[in-house]
Rosetta silent file (secondary structure, phi, psi, omega in degrees, C-alpha in Angstrom):
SEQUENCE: XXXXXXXXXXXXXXXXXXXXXXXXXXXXXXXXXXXXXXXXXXXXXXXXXXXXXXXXXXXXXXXXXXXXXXXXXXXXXXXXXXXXXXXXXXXXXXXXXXXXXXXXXXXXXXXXXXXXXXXXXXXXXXXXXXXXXXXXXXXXXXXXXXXXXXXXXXXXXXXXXXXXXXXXXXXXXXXXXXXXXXXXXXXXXXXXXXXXXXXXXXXXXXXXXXXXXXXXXXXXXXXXXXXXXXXXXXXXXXXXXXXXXXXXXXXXXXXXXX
SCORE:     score description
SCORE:     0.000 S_00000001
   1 L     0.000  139.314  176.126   -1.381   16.295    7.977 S_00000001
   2 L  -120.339  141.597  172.620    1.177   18.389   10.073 S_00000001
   3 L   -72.108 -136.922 -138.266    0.304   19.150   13.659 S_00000001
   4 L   -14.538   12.148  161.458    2.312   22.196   13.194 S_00000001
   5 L  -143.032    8.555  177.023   -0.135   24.126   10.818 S_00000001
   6 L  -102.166  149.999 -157.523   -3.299   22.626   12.530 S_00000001
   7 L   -86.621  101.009  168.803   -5.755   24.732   13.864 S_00000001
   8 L   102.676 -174.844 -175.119   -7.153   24.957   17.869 S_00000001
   9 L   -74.306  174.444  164.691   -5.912   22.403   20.229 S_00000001
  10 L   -50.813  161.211 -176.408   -5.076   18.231   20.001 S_00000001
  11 L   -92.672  -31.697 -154.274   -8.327   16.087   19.531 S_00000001
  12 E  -136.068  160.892  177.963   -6.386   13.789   22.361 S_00000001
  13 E  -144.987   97.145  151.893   -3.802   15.395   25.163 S_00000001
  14 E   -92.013  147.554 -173.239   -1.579   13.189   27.227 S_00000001
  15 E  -153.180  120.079 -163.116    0.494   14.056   30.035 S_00000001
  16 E    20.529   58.254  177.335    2.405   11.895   32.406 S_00000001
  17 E   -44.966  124.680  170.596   -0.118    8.925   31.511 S_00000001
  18 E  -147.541  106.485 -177.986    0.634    6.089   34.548 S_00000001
  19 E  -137.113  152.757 -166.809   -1.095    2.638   35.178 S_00000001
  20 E  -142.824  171.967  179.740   -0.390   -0.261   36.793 S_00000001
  21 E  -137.955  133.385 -159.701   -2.151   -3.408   37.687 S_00000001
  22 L    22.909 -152.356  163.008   -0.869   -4.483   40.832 S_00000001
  23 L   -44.790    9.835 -173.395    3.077   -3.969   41.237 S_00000001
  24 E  -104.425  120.276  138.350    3.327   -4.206   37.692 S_00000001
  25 E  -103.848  147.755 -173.835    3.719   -1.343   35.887 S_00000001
  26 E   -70.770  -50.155 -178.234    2.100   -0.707   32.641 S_00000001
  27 E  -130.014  135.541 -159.762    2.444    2.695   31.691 S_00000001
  28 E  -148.390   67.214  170.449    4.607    4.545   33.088 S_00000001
  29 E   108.968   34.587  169.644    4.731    8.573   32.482 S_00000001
  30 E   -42.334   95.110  124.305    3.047    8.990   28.481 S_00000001
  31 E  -102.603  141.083 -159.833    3.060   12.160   26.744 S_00000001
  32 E  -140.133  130.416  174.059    1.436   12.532   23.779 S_00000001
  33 E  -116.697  162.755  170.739   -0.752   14.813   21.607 S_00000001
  34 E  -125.491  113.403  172.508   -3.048   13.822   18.525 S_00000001
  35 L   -88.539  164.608  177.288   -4.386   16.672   16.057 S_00000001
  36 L   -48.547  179.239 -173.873   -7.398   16.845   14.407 S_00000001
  37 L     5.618   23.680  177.514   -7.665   14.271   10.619 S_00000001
  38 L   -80.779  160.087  159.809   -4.118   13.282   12.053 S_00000001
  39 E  -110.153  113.076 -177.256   -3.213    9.162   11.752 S_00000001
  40 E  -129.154  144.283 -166.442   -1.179    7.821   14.525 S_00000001
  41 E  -129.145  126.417 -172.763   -0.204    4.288   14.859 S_00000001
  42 E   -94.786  132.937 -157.569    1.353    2.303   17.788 S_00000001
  43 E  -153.706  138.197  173.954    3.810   -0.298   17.422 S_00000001
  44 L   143.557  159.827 -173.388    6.089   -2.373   19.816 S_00000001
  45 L   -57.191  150.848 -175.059    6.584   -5.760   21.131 S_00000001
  46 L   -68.185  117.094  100.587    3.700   -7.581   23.063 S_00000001
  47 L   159.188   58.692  150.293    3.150   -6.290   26.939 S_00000001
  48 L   -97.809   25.919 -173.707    4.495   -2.834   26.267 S_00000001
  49 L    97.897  -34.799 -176.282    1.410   -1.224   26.926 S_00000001
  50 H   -17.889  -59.772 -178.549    0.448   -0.726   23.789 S_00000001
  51 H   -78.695  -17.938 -166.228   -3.446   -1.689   24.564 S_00000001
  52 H   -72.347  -23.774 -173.398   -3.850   -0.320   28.427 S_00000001
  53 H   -67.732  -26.314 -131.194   -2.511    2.948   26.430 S_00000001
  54 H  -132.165  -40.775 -176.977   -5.233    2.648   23.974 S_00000001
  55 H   -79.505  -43.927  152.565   -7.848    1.692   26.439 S_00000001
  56 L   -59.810  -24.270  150.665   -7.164    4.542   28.999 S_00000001
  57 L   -18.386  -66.192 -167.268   -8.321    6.641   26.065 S_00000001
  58 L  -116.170   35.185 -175.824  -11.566    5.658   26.102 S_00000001
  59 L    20.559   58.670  155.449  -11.442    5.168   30.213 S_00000001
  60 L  -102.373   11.102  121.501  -12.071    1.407   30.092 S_00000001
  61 L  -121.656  162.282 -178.527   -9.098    1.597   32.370 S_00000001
  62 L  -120.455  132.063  170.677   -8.399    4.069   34.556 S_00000001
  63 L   -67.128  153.244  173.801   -5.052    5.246   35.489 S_00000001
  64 L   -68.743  -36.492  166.309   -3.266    6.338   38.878 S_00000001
  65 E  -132.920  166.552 -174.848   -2.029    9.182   37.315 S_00000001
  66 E    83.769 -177.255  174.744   -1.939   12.043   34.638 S_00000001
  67 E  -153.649  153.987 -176.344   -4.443   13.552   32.601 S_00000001
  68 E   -97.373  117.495  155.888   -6.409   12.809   29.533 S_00000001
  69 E  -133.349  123.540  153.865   -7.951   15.717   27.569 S_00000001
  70 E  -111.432   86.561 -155.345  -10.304   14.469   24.607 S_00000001
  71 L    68.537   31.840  155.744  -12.633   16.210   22.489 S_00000001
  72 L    93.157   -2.013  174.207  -12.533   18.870   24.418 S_00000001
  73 L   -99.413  147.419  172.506  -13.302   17.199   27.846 S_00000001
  74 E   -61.389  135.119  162.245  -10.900   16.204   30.604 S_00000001
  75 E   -97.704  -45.967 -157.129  -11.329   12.442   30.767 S_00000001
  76 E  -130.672  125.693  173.255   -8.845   11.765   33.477 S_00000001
  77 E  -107.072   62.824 -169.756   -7.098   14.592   36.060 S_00000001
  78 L    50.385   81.920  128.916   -4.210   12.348   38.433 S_00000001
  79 L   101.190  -23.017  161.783   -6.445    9.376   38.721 S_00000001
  80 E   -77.042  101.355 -165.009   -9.889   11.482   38.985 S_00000001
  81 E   -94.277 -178.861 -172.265  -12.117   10.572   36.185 S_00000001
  82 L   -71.143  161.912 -170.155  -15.223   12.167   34.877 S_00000001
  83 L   -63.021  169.615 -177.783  -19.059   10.742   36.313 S_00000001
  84 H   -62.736  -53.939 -125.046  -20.876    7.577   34.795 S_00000001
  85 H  -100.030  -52.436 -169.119  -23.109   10.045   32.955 S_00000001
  86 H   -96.118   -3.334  164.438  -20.550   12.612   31.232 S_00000001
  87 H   -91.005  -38.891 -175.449  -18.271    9.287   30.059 S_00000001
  88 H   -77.812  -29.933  162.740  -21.364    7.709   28.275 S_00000001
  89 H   -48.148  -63.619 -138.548  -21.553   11.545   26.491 S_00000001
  90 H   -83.110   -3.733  177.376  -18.009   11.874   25.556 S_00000001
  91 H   -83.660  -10.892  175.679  -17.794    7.670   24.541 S_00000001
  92 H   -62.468  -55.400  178.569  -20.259    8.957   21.932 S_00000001
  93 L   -68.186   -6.614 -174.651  -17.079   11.017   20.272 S_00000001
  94 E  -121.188   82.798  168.335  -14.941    8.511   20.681 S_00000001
  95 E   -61.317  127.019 -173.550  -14.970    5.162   18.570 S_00000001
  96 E  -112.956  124.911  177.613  -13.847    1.954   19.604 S_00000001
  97 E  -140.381  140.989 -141.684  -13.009   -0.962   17.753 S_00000001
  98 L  -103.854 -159.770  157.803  -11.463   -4.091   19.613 S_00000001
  99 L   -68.933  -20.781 -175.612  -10.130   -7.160   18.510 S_00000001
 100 L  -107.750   -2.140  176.501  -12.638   -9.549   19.639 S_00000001
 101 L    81.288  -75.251 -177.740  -15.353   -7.658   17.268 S_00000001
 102 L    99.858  -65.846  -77.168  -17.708   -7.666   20.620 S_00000001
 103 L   -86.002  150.886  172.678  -20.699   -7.487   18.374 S_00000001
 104 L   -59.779  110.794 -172.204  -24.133   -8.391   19.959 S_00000001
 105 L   -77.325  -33.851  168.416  -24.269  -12.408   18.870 S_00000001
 106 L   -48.181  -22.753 -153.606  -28.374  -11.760   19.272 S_00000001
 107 L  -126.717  152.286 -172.267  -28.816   -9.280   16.789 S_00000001
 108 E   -60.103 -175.763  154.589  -28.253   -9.060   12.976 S_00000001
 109 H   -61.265  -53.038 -175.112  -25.719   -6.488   11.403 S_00000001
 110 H   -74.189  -26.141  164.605  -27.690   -3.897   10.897 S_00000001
 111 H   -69.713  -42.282 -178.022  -29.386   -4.021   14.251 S_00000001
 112 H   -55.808  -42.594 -170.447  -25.681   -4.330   16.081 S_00000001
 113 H   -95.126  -28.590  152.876  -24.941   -0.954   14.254 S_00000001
 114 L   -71.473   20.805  172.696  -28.404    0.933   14.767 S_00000001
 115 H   -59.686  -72.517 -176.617  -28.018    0.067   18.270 S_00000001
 116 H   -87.991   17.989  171.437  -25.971    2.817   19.844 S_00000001
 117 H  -104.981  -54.296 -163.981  -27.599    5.839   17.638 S_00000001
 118 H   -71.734  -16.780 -173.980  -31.235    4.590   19.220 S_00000001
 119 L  -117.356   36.408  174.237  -30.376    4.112   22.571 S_00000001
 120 L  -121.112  -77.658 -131.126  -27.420    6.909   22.861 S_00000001
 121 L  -103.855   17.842 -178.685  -28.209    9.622   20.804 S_00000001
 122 L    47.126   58.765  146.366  -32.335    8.578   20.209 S_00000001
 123 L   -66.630  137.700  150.161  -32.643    8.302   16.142 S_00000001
 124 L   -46.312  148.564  167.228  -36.020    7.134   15.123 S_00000001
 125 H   -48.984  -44.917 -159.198  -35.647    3.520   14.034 S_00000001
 126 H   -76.095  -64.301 -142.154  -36.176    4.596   10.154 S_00000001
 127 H   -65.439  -43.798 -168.154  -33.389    7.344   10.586 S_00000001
 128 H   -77.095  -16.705  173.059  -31.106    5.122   12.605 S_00000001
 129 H  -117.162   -5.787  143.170  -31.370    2.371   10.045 S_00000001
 130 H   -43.393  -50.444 -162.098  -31.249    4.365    6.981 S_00000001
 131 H   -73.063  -71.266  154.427  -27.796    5.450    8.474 S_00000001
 132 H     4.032  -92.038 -164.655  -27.294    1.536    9.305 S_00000001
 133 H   -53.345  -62.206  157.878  -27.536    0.331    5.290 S_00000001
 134 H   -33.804  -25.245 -168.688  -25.182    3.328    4.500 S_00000001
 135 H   -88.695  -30.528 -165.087  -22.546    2.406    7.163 S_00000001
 136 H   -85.832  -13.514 -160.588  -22.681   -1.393    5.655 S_00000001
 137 L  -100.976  -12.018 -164.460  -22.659   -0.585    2.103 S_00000001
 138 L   -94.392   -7.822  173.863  -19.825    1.962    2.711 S_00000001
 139 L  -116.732   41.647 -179.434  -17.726   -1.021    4.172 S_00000001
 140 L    57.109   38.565  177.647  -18.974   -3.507    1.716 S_00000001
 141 L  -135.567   41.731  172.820  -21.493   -5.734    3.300 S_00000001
 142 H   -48.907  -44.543 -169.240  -24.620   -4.234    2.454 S_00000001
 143 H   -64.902   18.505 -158.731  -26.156   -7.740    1.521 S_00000001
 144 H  -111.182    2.385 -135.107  -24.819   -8.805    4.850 S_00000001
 145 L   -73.165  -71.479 -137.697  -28.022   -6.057    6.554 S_00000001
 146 L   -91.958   -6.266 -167.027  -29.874   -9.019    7.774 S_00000001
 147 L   -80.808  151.543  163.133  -26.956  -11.915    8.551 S_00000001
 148 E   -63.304  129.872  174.407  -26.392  -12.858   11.905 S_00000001
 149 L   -78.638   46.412  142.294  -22.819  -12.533   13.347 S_00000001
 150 L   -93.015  -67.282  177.581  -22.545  -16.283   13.631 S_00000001
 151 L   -43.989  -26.804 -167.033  -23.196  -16.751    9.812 S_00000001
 152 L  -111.966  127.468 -159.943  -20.268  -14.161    8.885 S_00000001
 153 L   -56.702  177.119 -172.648  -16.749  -14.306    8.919 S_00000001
 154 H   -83.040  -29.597  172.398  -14.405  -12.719   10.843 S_00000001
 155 H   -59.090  -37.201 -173.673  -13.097   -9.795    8.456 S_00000001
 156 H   -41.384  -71.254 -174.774  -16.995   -9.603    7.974 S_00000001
 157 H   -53.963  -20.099 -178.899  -17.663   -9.085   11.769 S_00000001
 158 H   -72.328  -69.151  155.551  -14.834   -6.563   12.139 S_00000001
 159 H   -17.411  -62.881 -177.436  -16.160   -4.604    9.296 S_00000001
 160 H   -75.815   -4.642 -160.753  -19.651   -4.253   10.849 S_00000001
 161 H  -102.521  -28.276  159.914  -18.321   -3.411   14.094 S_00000001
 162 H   -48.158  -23.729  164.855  -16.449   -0.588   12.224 S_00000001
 163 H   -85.949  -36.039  173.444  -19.795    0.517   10.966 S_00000001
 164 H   -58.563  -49.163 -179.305  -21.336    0.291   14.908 S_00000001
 165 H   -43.429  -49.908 -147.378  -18.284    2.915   15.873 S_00000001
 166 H   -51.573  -60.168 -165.781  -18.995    5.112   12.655 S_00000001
 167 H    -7.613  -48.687 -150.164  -23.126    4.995   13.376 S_00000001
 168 L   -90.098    2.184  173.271  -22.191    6.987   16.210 S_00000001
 169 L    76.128   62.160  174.807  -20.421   10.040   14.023 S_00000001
 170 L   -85.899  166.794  177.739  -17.126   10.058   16.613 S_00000001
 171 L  -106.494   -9.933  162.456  -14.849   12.448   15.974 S_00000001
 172 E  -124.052  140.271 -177.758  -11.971   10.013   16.987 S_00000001
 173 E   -82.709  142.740  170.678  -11.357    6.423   15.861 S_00000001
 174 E  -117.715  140.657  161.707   -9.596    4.084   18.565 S_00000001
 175 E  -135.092   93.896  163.438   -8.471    0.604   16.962 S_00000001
 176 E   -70.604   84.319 -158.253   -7.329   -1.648   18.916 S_00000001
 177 L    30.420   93.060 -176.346   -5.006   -4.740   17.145 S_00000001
 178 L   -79.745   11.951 -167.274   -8.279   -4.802   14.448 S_00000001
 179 L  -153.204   -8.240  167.652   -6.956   -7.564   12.823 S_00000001
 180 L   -42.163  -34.227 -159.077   -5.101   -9.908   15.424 S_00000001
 181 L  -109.130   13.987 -158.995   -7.918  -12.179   15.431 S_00000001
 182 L   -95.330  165.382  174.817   -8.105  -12.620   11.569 S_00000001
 183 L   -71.130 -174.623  125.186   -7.334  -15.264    9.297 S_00000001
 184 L   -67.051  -37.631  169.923   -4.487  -13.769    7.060 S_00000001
 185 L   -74.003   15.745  156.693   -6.457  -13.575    3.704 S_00000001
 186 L   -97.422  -31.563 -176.679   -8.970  -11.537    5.769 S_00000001
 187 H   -49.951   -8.615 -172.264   -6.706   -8.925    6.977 S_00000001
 188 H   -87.953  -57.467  176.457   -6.568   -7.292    3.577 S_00000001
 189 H   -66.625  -44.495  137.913  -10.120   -6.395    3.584 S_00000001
 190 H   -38.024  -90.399  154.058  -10.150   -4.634    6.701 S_00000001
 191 H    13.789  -75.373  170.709   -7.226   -2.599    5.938 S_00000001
 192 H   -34.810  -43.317  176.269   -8.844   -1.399    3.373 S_00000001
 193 H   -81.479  -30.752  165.696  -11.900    0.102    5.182 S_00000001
 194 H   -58.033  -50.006 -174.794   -9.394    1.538    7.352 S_00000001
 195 H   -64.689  -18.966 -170.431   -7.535    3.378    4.461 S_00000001
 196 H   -81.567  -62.408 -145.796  -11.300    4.619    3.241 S_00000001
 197 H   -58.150  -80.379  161.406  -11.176    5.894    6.726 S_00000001
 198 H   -31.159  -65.016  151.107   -7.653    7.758    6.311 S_00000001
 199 L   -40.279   -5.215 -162.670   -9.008    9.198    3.327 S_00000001
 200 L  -137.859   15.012  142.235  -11.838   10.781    4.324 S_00000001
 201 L    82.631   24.332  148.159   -9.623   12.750    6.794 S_00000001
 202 L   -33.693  129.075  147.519  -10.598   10.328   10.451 S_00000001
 203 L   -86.475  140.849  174.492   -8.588   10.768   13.322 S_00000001
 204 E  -138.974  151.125  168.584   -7.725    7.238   14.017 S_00000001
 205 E  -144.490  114.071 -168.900   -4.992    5.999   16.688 S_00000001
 206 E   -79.818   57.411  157.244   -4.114    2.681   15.694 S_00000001
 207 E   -46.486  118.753  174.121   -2.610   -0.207   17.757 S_00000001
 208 L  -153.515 -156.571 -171.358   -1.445   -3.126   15.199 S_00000001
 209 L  -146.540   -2.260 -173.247    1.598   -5.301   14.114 S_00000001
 210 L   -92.354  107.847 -154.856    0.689   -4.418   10.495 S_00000001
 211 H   -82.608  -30.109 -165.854    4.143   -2.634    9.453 S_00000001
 212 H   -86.469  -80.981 -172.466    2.837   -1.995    5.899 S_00000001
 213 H   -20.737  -66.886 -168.293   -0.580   -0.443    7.040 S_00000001
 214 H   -51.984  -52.697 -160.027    1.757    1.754    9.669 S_00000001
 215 H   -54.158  -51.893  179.184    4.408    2.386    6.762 S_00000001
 216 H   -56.293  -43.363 -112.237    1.316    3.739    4.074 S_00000001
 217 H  -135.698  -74.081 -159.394   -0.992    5.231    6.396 S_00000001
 218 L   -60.263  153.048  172.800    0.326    6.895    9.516 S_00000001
 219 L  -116.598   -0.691  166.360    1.544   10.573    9.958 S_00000001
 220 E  -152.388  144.527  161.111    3.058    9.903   13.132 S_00000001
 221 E   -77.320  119.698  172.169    4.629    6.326   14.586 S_00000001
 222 E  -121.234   95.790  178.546    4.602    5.560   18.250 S_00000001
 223 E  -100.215  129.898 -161.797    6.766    2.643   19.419 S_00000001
 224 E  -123.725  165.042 -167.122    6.571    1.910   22.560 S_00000001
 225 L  -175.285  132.139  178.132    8.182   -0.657   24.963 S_00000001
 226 L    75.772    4.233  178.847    8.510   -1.117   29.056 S_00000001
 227 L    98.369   21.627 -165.724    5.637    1.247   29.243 S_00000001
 228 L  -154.916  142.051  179.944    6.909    3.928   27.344 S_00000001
 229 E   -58.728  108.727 -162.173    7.292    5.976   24.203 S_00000001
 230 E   -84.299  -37.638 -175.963   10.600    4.599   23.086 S_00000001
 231 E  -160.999  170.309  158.594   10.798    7.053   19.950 S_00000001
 232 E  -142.341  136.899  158.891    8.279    8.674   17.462 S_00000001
 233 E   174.171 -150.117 -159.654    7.824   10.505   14.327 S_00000001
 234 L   -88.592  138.094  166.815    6.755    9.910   10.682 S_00000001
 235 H   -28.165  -57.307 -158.024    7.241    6.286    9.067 S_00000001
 236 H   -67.292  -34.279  170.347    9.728    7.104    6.827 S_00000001
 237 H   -98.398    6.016 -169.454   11.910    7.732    9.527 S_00000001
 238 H   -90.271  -23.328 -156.251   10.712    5.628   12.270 S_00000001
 239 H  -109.043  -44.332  174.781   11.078    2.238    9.475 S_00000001
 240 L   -44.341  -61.747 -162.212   13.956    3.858    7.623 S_00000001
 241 L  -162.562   59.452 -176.409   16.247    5.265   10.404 S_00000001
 242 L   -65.166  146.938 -174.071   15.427    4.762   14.035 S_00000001
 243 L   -92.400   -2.100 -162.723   17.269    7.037   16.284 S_00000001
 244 L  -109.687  153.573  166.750   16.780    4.101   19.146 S_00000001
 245 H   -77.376  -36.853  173.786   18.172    0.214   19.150 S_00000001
 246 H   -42.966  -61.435  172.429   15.012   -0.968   20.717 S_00000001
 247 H   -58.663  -53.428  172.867   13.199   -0.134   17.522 S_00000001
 248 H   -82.178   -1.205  144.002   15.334   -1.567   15.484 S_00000001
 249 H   -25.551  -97.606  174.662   15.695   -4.396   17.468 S_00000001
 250 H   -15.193  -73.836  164.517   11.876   -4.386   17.657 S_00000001
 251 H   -52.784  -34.690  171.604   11.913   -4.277   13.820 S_00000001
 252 H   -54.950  -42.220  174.357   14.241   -6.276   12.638 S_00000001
 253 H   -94.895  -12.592  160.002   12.425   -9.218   14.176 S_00000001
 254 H   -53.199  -59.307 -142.168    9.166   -8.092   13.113 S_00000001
 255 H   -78.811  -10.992 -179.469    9.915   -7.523    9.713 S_00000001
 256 H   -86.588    3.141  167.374   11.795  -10.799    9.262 S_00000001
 257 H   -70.126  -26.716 -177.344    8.670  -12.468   10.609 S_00000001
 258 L   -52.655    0.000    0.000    6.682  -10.987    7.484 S_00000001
C-alpha cells in the first residue's frame, strides 16, 4: 500500500503526541500518520514508549499534549479528550489486542467474543453468535466455541481475543506485543492470523520484537527510542540500511538475540 496514492485522509493522525507519568517522560512530541489497509509496525528497545504510544491510540492513556485524529473523530486536542460516551462509540472502530489476552476467565470463547457486539452495538444473541463461530473458525479454533479460557493455551487465548476485536468490525487493528507472553512454538500460530489479517487489507499498527513478522508484513517501520520516532520507512530499508546508529545499534542486538 502507498500512502501517496491513497484516497481521503489517514485512518490515524498524530501531531506533537506528549505523555509523561510523573517527571518521566514517555513520549515526547510524535508525529505520525496511518492510511487506510496500510501495515505499520513499531520496533525499539524496551521503555521507549513503544506501548504508552500504542495505548494513547485507543485513549487508555491520555496525554498532556497533541492531538489524535482517528476514524474520523478527534480523540485527543492538547490534553482534551472526547466524553465517556463518544470514546465507547469510536472504541467500537478501533480494535485492541493486548498482551495479557484480558479475556473474560468466566465465560467460554465464544461468549468472550459475542460479548461486545451484544452489549455495544445490540446483535440478537443468534446474530451475534453466528458471527462468533465465524470469527473462531476463521482463526482456527472453531472446536474451541465452548472451551473455557483456563482449558486453552496461550496462542489459543490470543487467537480468540483476536476474534473479540474482529466481532466488533473495527476499521483499525491496535496490537500490542501479541505475542510477548507466548511460549515460542506458539508464536507461529498467531502470526499467522495476523498475516490473514494483512491480507485481507486490515489496518493494523503493530507493537512487537518479531523482526521477521515486521520484515514480511509491514509497509512502514517505526523505531522508536527515548520517546521518539528515531527513523521510519519501509523494511527493506529500515533492516537493510538504517540512516540512524540507534537502529542499528537497536538491531544488531536484537537480531543476534534471534
Amino acid at each position: 500500500m502507498n500512502p501517496m496514492t491513497a484516497e481521503g485522509p489517514p485512518i490515524l493522525r498524530i501531531r506533537g503526541l506528549r505523555k509523561s507519568f510523573g517527571d518521566h517522560v514517555v513520549l515526547d512530541g510524535i508525529d505520525f500518520d496511518v492510511w487506510p489497509s496500510q501495515v505499520v509496525v513499531v520496533i525499539g528497545p524496551s521503555g521507549s514508549g513503544k506501548s504508552t504510544f500504542l495505548r494513547c491510540c485507543n485513549a487508555l492513556e491520555q496525554p498532556e499534549g497533541g492531538r489524535i485524529e482517528i476514524c474520523g473523530r478527534t480523540l485527543v486536542d492538547d490534553g482534551r479528550m472526547l466524553g465517556e460516551a463518544e470514546l465507547n462509540a469510536l472504541r467500537q472502530d478501533v480494535g485492541m489486542v493486548f498482551q495479557s489476552f484480558n479475556l473474560f476467565p468466566h465465560l467460554s470463547a465464544l461468549h468472550n467474543v459475542t460479548l461486545g457486539p451484544r452489549k455495544l452495538r445490540g446483535l440478537a444473541r443468534a446474530d451475534a453468535e453466528a458471527r462468533a463461530r465465524a470469527l473462531l473458525d476463521k482463526v482456527g479454533l472453531s472446536h474451541k466455541a465452548d472451551a473455557m479460557p483456563a482449558s486453552l493455551s496461550g496462542g489459543q487465548k490470543q487467537r480468540v481475543a483476536i476474534a473479540r476485536a474482529l466481532a466488533m468490525e473495527p476499521r483499525v487493528m491496535l496490537f500490542d506485543e501479541p505475542t510477548s507472553a507466548l511460549d515460542p512454538e506458539l508464536v507461529g500460530e498467531v502470526l499467522q492470523v495476523m498475516k490473514l489479517l494483512v491480507s485481507e487489507g486490515m489496518t493494523m499498527v503493530v507493537v512487537t520484537h518479531e523482526m521477521e513478522f515486521a520484515r514480511e508484513v509491514a509497509d512502514v517501520v517505526i523505531v522508536m527510542d527515548g520517546g521518539g520516532i528515531v527513523e521510519s520507512g519501509p523494511p527493506a530499508t529500515i533492516f537493510r540500511n538504517p540512516t540512524q546508529e540507534r537502529t542499528r545499534g537497536f538491531l544488531q542486538a536484537v537480531l543476534m538475540r534471534a
